[in-house]
N, C-alpha and C positions, 0 to 999 in steps of 0.2 A: 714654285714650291712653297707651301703654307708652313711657317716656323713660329717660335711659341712666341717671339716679338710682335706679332702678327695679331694672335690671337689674344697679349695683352691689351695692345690698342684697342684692338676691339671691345675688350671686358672692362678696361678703362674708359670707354666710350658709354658705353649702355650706364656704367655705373653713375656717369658725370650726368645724362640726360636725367635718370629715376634721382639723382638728386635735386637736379633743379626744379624736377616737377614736383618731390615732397613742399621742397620752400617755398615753391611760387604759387602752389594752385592753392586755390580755396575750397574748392568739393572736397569731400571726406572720400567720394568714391577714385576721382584721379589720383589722391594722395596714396592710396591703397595700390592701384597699379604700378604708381612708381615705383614703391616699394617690391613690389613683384618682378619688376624691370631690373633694379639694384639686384637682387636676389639671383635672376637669373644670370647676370654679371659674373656676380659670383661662382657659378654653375659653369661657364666658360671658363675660369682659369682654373678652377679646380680641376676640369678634365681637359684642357689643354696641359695645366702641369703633370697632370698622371700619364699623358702620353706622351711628355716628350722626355719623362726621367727615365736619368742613367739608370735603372735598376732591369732587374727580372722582370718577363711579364707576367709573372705571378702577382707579381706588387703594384703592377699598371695599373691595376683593376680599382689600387685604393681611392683614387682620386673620383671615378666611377660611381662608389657606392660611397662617398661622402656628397657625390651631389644627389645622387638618387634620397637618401635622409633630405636634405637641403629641400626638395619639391613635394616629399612626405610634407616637411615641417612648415612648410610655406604655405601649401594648401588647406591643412587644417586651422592657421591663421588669418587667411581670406576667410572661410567657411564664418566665422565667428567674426571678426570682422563685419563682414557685411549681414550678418545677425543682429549686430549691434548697431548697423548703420540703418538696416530695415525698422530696427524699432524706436530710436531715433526721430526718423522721418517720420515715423507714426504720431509721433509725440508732438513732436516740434513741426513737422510740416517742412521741414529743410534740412540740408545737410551739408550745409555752409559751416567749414571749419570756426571762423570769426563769431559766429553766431552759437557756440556751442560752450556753454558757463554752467551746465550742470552740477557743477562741485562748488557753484558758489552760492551762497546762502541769501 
């Protein structure tokens, strides 16, 4: 029987990987999946919590359409994102985090 302890581990799990991979990688484009990884974490306990609350299941549903926005809002920041990393690479020839000083004079 799947119980919402269950399905936090698991969202604590995804979360703890998409973090080590923002701090450890040096691609701009891994750092961006990780983040999609974290994100998706998220997305598991919001509707693990919608579905295992005391409530109506009129109200199940919030947890549902809080992560439905969450993969709206995730996607159009990949989209730009790798916008920015495609012109980047343009520029620079790489997309080596360490290597990126744009903002320095």
């Amino acid at each position: 029987m799947l119980e919402l302890v269950h399905l936090q581990v698991l969202s604590a799990a995804l979360f703890s990987i998409g973090l080590y991979g923002v701090l450890a990688r040096r691609s701009a484009v891994l750092v961006l999946i990780s983040i999609e990884l974290m994100l998706n974490a998220v997305n598991v306990n919001l509707i693990g919590l919608g579905a295992f609350a005391d409530r109506p299941a009129e109200s199940r549903v919030f947890g549902q359409i809080l992560a439905i926005f969450v993969i709206t809002i995730s996607a159009a920041e990949l989209g730009l994102a790798f916008a920015i990393i495609l012109k980047l690479f343009r520029s620079r020839g790489s997309v080596n985090t360490d290597e990126l000083n744009l903002m320095k004079w």
